[in-house]
N, C-alpha and C positions, 0 to 999 in steps of 0.2 A: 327695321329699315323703312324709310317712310314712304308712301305710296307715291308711285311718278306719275306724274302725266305726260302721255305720248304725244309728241310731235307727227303731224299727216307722215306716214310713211315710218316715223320712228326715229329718233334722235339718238347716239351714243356719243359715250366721251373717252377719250383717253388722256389718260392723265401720267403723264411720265417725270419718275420719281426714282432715277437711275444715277443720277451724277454722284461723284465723288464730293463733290464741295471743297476743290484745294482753296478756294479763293477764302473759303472759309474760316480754315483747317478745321475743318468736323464733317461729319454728316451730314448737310445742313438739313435735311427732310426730316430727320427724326431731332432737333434743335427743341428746346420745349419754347412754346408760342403759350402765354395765356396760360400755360400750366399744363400745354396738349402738345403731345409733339406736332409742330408745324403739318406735315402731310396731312392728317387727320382733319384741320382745318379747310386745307383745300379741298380733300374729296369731300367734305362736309356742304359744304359750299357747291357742291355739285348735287349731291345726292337732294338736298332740301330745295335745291330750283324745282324738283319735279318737272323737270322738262325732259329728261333720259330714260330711256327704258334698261340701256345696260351701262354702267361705268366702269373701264379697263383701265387697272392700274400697274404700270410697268415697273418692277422693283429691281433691283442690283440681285444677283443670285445668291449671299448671301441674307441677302432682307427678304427675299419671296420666298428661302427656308424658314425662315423666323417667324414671319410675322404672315407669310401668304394665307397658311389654314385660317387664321381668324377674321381677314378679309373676307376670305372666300364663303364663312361662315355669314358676315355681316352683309353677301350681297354686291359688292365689290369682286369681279371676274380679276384673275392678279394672268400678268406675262413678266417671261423674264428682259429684262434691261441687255442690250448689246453694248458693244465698247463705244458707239457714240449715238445720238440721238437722235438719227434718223435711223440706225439701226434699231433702236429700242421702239422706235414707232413702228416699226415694219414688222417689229415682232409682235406687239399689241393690233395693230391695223388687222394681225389674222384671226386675231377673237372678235371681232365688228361682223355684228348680222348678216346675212348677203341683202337682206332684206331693209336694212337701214337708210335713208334717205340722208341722212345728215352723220357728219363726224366732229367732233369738236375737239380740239389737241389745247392741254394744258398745262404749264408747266407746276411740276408738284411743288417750288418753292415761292408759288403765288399765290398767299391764303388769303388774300383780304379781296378778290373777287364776286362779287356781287351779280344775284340773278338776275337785274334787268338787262345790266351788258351782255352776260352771256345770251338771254333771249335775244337783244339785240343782235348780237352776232351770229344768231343761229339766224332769224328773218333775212338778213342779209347775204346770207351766205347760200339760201333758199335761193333768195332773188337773180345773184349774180354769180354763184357758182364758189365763191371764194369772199370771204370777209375777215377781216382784221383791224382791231380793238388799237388805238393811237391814241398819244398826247401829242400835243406841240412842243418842241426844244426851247427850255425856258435858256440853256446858257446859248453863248455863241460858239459857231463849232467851228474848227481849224481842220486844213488840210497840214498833215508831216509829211517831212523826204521819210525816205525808204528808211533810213537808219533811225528815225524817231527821232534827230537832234533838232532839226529847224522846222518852224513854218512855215507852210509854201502858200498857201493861201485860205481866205474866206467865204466858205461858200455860203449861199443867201439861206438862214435859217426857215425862212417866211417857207419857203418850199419843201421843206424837211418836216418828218414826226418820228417821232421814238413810237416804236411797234409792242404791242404787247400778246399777253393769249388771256382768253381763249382764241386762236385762229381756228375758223369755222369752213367747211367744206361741203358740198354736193359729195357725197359718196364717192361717187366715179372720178370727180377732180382731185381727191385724195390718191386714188388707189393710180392717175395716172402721173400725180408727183411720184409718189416712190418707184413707181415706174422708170420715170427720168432723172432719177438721185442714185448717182455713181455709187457702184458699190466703194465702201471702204472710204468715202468721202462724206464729210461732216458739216453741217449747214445750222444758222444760228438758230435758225426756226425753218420749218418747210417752205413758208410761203417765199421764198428766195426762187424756189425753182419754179413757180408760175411764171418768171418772168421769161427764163427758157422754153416755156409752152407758151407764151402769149395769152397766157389769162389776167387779168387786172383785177385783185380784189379790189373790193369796195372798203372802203375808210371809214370805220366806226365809231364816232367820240366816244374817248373813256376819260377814265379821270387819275390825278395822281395817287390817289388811297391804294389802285391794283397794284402795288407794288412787286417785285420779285425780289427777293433775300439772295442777297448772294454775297455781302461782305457783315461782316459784325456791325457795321453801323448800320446795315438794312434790318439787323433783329431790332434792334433798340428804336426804329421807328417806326415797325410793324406794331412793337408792340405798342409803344405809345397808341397809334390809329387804334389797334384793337380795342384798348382800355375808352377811347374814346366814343367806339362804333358801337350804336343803342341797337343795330341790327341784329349784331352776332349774338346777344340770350334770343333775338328769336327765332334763330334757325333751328330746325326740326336736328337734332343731335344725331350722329347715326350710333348705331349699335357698339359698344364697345366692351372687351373683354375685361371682366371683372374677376377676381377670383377672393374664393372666403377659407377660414379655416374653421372648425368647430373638434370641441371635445367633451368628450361625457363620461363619466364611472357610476357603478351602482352595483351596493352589496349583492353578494350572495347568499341564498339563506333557502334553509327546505322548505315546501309548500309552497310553492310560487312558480308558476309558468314559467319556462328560458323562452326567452323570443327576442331573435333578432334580425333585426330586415325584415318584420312582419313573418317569419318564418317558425314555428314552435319547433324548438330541441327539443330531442330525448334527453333528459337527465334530472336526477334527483332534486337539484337547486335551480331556482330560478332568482330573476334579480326584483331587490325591493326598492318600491319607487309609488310615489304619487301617481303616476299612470304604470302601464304592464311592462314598465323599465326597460323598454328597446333603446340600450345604447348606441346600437347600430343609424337606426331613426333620427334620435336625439340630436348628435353629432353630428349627422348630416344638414338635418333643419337648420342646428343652429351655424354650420358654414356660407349655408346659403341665405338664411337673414342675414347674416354677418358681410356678405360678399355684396349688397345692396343695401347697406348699413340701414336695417330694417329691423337691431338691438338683434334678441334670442328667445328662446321661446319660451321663456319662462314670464316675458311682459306677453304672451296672448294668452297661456296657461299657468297660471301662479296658483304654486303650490298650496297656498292658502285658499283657495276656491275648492272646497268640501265636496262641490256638485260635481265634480269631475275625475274622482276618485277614480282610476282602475282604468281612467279613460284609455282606448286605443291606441298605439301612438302614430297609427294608420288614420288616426285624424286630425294630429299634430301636422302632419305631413301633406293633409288636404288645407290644412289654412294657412301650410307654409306657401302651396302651389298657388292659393289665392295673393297672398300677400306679391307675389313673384310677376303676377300677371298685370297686380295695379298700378306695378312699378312699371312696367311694359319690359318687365327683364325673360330668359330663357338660360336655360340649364343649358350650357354644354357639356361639364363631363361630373362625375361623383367618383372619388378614388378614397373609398372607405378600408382602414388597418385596425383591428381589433386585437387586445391585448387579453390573451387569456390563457391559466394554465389549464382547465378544466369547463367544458372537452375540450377534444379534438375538434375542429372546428371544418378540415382539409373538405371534410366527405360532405359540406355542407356551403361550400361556397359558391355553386353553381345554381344551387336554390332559393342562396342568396341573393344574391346577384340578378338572378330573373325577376325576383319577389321587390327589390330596390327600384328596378328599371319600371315594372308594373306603374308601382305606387307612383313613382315621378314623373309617369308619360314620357319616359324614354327608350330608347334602344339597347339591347341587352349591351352591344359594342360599348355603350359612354356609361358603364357601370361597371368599377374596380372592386372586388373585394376581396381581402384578403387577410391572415391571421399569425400573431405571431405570439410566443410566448415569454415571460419573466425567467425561466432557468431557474426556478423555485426561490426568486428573491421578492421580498416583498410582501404585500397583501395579496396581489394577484397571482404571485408567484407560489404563496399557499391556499391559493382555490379560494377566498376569500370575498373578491371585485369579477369584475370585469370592465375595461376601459374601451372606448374608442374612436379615435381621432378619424378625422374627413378634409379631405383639402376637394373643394368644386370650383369650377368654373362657370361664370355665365355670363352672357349678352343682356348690356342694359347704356 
């Protein structure tokens, strides 16, 4: 997560990303933008202003099961989404600091927002209490009768602006909107009820690039803008869940250490390998260069390199942690299955396990380990190998 800078007093955001998208028909949030699903863009777009100390993001309760933990991992505080969107604000508004000077409300299907409007909008909103992000009405707008069939009349464009978000707020201006926002009543955006309070935000030029997705032909020219915008490679990327898979076998044979997970077994066989054949190790390293397409470990240790004979593989696993950090990636979890008919492995998985979490500078919780056997088919199944596969997780 990239480092923020604090606004006097402290700035946060809530970003609501709760709608259904009938107008869509999909989910528009989760839509792929650029190859990302859309949301990801927007809070992106937040987190790389560095102007927020915390960003709240309100998901459908459905999507804050899914997808909340990894947010919540990457830094991003998650609320759940109510049935409309000042519900869903009211829900997010109670994870905002008490201590915050500033709120910033955005909607999750507007990725192409740029940090200088948002600071804009934040200065202004300092200033007068309440600010909001506008373009001019390029078409001409019609008044309908009630029934939608006829024109009634044209009002003067020249005094009209199409409103956008970020809408930015004084703390206490927010907290005394939902104050006066009827329960169970529904509003296009907040700033409608200042007018019921007699607060007048301030009018912040923006531009048409801030678009909001909400029909199929709004993806098709987000993305066009994106492919066009030289900005978006240089926003600081936030953190994103990656996962790898790794597998490794290595005979059995007498004279030879068992070790796995850095751990020595009792038993007559140990495995034979170029280094002291920790399957266990192996597997996992090579899931997590694999999960940061960072190849396997045989491009930093090749087998062919003599001087490294018998090597550790407790030090395979130090240049794996090295390689992980210059990526700027992080281990979320190791769920290592080992395939063996001999040993028993049961009475040894808790050793394991702690011995894994050691070595990877994790928590004994984000380390799986566990063993199962061939039913005597096979090479493994006659005490022959031993296998074993790794699936990890990580932030990068």
């Amino acid at each position: 997560m990239p480092n923020r800078k604090k606004t006097p007093g402290g700035a946060e955001a809530i970003i609501l990303a709760g709608g259904s998208g009938a107008r869509m028909g999909a989910e528009k949030q989760y839509l792929l933008l650029a190859g990302r699903p859309m949301i990801e863009w927007t809070v992106e777009a937040f987190v790389s202003s560095g102007l927020f100390s915390n960003i709240i993001l309100a998901l459908a309760p459905e999507n804050l099961k899914k997808y909340g933990p990894a947010w919540e991992k990457a830094g991003v505080k998650t609320a759940a989404a109510g049935a409309t969107r000042t519900e869903s604000l009211r829900s997010a508004f109670q994870l905002v600091s008490p201590g915050a000077a500033l709120v910033a409300v955005q909607d999750g299907a507007r990725p192409l927002t740029d940090a200088a409007l948002i600071k804009a909008c934040l200065e202004k909103s300092a200033q007068y209490g309440a600010a909001v992000p506008a373009v001019p009405l390029k078409d001409t707008v019609k008044k309908v009768s009630a029934g939608g069939g006829e024109f009634e009349s044209t009002p003067d464009r020249s005094g009209m602006l199409a409103v956008q978000t970020p809408q930015c707020y004084r703390r206490e201006v927010l907290a005394a909107i939902l104050d006066a926002a009827g329960r169970g009543k529904d509003y296009s955006d907040e700033s409608q009820v200042l007018e019921k309070l007699g607060i007048k935000a301030a009018v912040v030029p923006s531009n048409y690039r801030n678009i909001k997705v909400t029909t199929p032909e709004d993806l098709i020219i987000a993305e066009a803008l994106m492919k066009d915008e030289k900005s978006v490679t240089a926003r600081s990327k936030i953190p994103l869940p990656r996962a790898g898979f790794g597998y490794d076998i290595h005979r059995l044979v007498e004279g030879r250490p068992l070790i796995l997970g850095g751990v020595k077994i009792e038993h007559p066989k140990g495995l034979l390998g170029h280094s002291d054949g920790d399957v266990v190790l192996h597997a996992v390293c090579d899931a997590l260069l694999g999960a940061i397409s960072a190849g396997e470990i045989g491009v930093y240790f090749p087998p062919t390199d003599l001087t490294i004979m018998g090597i550790s593989s407790m030090a395979i696993a130090e240049k794996t942690l090295e390689v992980l950090t210059s990526k700027k990636a992080r281990i979320i979890n190791v769920d290592a299955t080992i395939l063996a008919e001999e040993p028993k492995l049961k009475p040894y998985y808790e050793a394991i396990q702690n011995s894994v979490a050691k070595i990877l500078k994790l928590d004994r919780g984000d380390v799986s380990i566990k063993a199962k056997s061939r039913e005597g088919l096979g090479d493994i199944g006659h005490g022959e190998a031993i296998v074993c596969y790794a699936a990890v997780s990580v932030l990068r």
